[in-house]
C-alpha positions as CSV (number, residue, x, y, z in Angstrom):
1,X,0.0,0.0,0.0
2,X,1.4,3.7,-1.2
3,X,0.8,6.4,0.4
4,X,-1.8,8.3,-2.4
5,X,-2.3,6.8,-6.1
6,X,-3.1,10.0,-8.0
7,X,-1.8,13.2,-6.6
8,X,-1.9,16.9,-8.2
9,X,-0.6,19.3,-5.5
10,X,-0.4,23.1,-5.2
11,X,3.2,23.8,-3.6
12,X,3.1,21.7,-0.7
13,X,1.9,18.9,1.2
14,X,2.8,16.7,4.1
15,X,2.6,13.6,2.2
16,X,4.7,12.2,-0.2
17,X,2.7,11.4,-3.0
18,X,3.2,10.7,-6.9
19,X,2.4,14.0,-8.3
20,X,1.2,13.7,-12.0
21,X,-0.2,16.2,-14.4
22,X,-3.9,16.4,-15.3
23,X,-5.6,15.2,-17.0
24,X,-5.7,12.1,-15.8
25,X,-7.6,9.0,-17.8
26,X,-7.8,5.2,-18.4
27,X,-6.3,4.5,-15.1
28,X,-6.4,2.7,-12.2
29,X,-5.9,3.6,-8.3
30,X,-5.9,0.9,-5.8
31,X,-5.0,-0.6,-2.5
32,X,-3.7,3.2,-1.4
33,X,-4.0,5.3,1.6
34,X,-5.6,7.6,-0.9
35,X,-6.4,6.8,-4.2
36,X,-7.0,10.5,-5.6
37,X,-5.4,13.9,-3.5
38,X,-5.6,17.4,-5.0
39,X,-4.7,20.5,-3.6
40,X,-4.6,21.5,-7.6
41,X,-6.9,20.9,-10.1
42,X,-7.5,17.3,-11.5
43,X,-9.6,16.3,-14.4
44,X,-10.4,12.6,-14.6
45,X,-12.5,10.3,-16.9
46,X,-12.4,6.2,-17.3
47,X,-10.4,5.8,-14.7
48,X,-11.0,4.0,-11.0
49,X,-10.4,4.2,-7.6
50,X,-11.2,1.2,-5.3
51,X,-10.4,-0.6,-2.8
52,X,-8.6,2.7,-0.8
53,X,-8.5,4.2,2.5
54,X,-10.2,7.4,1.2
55,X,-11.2,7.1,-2.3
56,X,-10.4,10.6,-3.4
57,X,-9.2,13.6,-0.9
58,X,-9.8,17.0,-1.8
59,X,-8.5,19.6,0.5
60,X,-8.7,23.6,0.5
61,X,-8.0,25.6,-3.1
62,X,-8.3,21.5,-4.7
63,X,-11.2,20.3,-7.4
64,X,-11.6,17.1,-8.9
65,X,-13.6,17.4,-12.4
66,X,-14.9,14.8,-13.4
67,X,-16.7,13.5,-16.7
68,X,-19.1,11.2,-15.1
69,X,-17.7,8.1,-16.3
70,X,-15.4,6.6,-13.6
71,X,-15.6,3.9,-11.3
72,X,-15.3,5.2,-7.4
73,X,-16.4,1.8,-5.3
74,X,-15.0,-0.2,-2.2
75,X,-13.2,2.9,-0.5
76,X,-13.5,3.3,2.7
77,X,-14.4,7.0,2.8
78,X,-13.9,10.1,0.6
79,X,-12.9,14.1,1.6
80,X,-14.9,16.8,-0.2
81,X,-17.5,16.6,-3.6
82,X,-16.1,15.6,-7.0
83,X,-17.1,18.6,-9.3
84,X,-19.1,17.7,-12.9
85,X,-16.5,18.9,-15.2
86,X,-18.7,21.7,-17.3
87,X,-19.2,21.1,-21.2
88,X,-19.1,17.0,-21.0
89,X,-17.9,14.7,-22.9
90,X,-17.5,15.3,-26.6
């Protein structure tokens, strides 16, 4: 188990996380302490996060767009609202 799957950070955090760019799709979190963290702004589509601690963890000045098409099951808990990303899928 890692410490956060998916992370996109504003300048910094107490964790060590795996800091990727957005946007992030077609991927898989799992098995993590967290499977999505953002103090920045992600935008995720057909991707998944199960099986985590907390399934997604936004914290203050952080949004996580999404385009309504991921999987989010078997976490144990989630911090703040995922965010419909505006203008859909094309």
């Amino acid at each position: 188990m890692s410490a956060t799957g998916v992370a996109q950070e504003a300048p910094v955090s107490t964790l060590d996380p795996v800091v990727v760019q957005t946007p992030w799709s077609a991927g898989v979190v799992a098995n993590n302490g967290i499977g999505i963290f953002a103090t920045g702004a992600v935008r995720t589509s057909q991707s998944a996060a199960m099986a985590n601690a907390f399934g997604w963890n936004i914290l203050t000045g952080g949004v996580i767009s999404t385009y309504g098409d991921n999987l989010m099951v078997d976490n144990a808990s989630n911090v703040g609202a995922l965010t419909s990303f505006p203008g859909g899928k094309q």
